[in-house]
C-alpha positions as CSV (number, residue, x, y, z in Angstrom):
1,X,0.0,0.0,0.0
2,X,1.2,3.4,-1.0
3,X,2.9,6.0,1.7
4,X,0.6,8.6,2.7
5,X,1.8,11.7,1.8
6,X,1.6,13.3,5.5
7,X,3.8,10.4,6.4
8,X,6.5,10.8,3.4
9,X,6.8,15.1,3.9
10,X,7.1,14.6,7.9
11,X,10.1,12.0,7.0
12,X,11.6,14.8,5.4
13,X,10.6,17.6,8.5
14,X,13.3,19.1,10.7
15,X,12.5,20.8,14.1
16,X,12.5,24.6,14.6
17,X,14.5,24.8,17.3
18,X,17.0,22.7,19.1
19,X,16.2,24.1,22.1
20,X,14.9,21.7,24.9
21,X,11.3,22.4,26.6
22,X,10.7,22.4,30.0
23,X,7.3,22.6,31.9
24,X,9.7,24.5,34.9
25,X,8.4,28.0,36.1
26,X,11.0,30.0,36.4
27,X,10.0,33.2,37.4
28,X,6.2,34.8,37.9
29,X,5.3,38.3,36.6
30,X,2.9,40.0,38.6
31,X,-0.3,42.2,37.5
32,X,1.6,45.3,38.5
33,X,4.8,44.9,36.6
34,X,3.4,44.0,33.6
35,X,0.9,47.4,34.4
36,X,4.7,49.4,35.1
37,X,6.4,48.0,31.9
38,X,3.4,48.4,29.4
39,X,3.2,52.4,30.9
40,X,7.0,52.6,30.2
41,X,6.4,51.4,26.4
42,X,3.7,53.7,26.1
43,X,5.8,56.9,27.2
44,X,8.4,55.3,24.3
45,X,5.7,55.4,22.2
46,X,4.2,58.5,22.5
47,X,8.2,60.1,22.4
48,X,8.1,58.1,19.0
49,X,5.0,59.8,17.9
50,X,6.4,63.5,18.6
51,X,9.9,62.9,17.2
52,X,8.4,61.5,14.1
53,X,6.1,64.8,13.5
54,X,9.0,67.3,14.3
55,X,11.0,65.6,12.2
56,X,7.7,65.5,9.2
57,X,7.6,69.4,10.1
58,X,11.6,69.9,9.7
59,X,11.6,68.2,6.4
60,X,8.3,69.3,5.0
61,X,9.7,72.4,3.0
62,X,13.5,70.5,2.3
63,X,13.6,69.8,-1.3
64,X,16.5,67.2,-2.7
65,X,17.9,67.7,-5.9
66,X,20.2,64.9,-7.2
């Protein structure tokens, strides 16, 4: 009977990673440092968000001639 051809592509299928799995905890984030972090990437975000306008508003009237 013929191969299945689920069975002949996984014979050829290599794995992702080589790293090993564990079902360990290591360490536990609580609610209120992931609250602290996601405020820090927010101000980082918002900083983006200005920088990226002044810079639109610097460049808005530069014209480049090659």
């Amino acid at each position: 009977m013929k191969e299945s051809i689920d069975a002949r592509v996984k014979s050829f299928a290599k794995p992702a990673s080589s790293v090993k799995h564990s079902s360990k905890i290591v360490r536990t984030i609580s609610k209120l440092d992931i609250l602290k972090l996601n405020l820090e990437v927010d101000k980082k975000i918002k900083q983006n968000a200005r920088e990226r306008r002044a810079s639109f508003e610097e460049a808005k009237d530069v014209i480049v001639k090659d």
